[in-house]
FIVEXMI-433450 format. One record per residue (C-alpha): residue in one letter; residue number from 1; x, y, z negated. Coordinates in steps of 0.02 Angstrom, whole numbers, plus 50000, padded with zeros to 5 digits. Each point is the difference from the previous one (the first is absolute). Layout:
<rs>
('a',NUM,(X,Y,Z))
...
</rs>
This chain:
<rs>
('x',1,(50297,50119,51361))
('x',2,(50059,50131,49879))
('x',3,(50162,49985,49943))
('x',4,(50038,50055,49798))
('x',5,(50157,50001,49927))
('x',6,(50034,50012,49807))
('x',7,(50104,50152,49946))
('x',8,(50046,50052,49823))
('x',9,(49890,50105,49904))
('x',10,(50138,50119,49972))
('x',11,(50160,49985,50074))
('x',12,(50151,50006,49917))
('x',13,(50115,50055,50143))
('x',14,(49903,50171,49987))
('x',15,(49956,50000,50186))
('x',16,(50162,49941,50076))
('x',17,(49937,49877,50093))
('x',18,(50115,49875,49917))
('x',19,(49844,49881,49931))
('x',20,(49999,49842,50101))
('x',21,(49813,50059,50070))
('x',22,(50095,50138,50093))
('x',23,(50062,49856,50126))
('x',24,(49834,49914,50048))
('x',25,(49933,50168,50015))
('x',26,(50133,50030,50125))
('x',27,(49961,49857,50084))
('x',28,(49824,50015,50030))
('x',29,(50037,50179,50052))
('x',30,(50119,49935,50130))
('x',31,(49870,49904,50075))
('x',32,(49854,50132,49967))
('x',33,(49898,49901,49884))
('x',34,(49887,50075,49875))
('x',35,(50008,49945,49833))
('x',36,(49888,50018,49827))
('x',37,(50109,50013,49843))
('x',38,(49966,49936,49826))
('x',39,(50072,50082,49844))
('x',40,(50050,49867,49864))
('x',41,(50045,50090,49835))
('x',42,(50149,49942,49909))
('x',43,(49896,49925,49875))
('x',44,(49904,49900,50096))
('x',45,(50151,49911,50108))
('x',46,(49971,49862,49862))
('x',47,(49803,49995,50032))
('x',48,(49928,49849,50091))
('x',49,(49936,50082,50133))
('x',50,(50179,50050,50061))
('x',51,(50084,49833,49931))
('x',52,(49877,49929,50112))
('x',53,(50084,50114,50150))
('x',54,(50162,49959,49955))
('x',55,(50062,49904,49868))
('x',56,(50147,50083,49941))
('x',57,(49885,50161,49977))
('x',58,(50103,50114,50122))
('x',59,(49950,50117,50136))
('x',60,(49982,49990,50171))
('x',61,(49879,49893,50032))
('x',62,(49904,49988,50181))
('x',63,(49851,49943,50011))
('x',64,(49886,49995,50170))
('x',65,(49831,49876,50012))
('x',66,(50046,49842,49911))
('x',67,(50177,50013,50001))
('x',68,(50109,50069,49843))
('x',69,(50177,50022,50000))
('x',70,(50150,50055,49902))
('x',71,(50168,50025,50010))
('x',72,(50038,50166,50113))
('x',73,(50124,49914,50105))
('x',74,(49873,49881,50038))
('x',75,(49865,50117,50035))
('x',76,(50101,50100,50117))
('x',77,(50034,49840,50096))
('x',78,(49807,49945,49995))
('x',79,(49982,50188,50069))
('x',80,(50122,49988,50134))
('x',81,(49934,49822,50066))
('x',82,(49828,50053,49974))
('x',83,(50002,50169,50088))
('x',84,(50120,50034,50159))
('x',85,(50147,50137,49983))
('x',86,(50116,49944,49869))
('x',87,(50074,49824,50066))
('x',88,(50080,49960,50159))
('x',89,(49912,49896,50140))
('x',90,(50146,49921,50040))
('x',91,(50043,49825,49915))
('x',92,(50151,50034,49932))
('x',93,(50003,50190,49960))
('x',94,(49853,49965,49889))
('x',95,(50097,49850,49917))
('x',96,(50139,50135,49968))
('x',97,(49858,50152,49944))
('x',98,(49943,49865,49868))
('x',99,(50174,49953,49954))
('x',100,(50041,50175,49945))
('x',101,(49854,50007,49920))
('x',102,(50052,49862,49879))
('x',103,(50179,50080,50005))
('x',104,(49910,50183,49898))
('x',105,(49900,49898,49896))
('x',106,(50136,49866,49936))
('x',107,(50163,50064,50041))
('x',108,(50000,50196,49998))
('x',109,(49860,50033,49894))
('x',110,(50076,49869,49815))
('x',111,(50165,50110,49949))
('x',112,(49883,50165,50032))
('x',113,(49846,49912,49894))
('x',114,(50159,49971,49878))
('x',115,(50034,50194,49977))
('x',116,(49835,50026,49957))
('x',117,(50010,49914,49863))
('x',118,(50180,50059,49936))
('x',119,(49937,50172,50018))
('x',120,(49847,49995,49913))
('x',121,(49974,49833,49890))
('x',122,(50206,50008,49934))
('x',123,(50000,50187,49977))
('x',124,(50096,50048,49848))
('x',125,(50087,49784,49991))
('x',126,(50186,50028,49971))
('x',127,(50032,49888,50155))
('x',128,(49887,50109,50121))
('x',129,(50147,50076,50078))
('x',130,(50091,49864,50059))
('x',131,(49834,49904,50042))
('x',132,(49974,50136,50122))
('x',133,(50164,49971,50076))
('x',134,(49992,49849,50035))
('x',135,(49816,50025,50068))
('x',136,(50027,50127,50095))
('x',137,(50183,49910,50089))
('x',138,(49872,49859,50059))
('x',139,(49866,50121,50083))
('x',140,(50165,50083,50084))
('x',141,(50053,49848,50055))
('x',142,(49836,49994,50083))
('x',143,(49963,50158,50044))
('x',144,(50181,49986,50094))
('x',145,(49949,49825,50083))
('x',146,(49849,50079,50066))
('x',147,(50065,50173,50071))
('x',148,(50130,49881,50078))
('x',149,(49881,49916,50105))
('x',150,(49885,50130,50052))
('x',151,(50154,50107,50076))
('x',152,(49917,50134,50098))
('x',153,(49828,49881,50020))
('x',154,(49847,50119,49977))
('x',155,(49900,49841,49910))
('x',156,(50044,49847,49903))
('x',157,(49989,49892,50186))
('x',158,(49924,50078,50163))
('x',159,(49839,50089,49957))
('x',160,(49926,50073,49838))
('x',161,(49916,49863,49923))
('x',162,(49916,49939,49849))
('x',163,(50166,49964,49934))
('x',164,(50068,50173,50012))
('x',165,(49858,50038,49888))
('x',166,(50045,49901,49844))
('x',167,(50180,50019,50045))
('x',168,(49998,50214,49981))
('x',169,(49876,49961,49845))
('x',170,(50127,49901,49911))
('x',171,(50139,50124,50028))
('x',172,(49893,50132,49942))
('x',173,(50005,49949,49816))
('x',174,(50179,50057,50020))
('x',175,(49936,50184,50002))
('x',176,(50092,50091,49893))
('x',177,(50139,49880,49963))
('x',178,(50135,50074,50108))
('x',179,(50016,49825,50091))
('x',180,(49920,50041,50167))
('x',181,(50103,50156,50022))
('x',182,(50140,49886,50020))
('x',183,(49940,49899,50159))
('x',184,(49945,50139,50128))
('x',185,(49946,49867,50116))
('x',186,(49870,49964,49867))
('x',187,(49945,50153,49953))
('x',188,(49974,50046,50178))
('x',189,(49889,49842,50016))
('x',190,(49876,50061,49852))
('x',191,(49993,50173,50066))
('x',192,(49952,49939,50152))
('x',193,(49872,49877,49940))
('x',194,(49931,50149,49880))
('x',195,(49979,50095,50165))
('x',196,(49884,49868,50083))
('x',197,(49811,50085,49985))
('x',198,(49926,49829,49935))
('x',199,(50122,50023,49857))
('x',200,(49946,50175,49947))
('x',201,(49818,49947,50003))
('x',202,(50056,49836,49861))
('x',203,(50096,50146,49894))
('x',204,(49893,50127,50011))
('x',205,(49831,49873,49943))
('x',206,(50108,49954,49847))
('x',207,(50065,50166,49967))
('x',208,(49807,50074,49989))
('x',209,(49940,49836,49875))
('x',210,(50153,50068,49908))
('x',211,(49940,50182,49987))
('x',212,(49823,49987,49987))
('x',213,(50023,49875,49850))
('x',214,(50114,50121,49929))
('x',215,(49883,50138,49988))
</rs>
């Protein structure tokens, strides 16, 4: 069955592969699935025919046959138990692979969701300065916790797995920020992950819808 994905129309990350579509289209590039996309125009992410896709009229969606999901962390998981390559046969390593996976989207990811919004939607608010402080001392505090525990580890736990995928996609939204360059161990782990082939396909897909709806 062909699998589509909903992507926006025109992204607003320019190409940077920091829309949430970039990590599903990693995934099914990890496990060498083709995939249709559908463009959904700004306008339209209100329409019924997307509400009907997802409810909170937000991209990615996945849908293959009769099933339709949203939710990227939950389509990457679908992905991974679906199609072989991204989860660990063994009991409890895929336990743990999941658990990370949890960990990027509800413990890293928040504070980093939270700068976002100090940078862009408090722009110019006499508090924005300290707001950013304080934001950015709690994705430290993370950022810290997490290079901690990977040491010298080449992955989050074992093998590359679905959860290394949302995990480097998170910290990528700290591009720019100066945060990474703080944790080497970190920034080591994205440039690795950016290195993986599977992940240059995903980038470079996004990065052409980008430029050809430029022109």
């Amino acid at each position: 069955m062909t699998i589509t994905i909903t992507v926006f129309g025109r992204a607003f990350d320019e190409g940077r592969g920091l829309a949430r579509d970039m990590r599903v289209r990693w995934a099914l590039e990890e496990v060498g699935q083709a995939y249709e996309v559908r463009l959904v125009p700004w306008e339209k992410f209100k329409a019924e025919a997307h509400l009907a896709r997802n409810p909170f009229g937000q991209i990615p969606t996945y849908e293959e046959g009769d099933l339709t999901l949203f939710e990227s962390g939950a389509i990457v998981l679908h992905i991974a138990e679906r199609f072989p390559g991204l989860l660990p046969k063994d009991a409890d390593a895929r336990a743990r692979a999941i658990m990370w996976m949890f960990a990027a989207l509800s413990t890293v990811e928040p504070p980093i969701v939270d700068r976002d919004v100090v940078e862009y939607a408090e722009a110019g608010k006499s508090w924005q300065g300290e707001r950013f402080a304080m934001v950015d001392g709690r994705i430290r505090d993370r950022l810290a916790q997490l290079s901690a525990r990977m040491g010298d580890g080449e992955w989050l736990d074992g093998d590359f797995s679905a959860a290394d995928i949302i995990m480097v996609h998170v910290l990528r939204r700290l591009e720019g920020s100066g945060l990474l360059e703080e944790f080497p161990v970190l920034a080591a782990y994205i440039a690795r992950a950016e290195k993986r082939p599977a992940y240059q396909r995903a980038f470079a897909a996004q990065l052409a819808l980008w430029e050809n709806r430029a022109q």
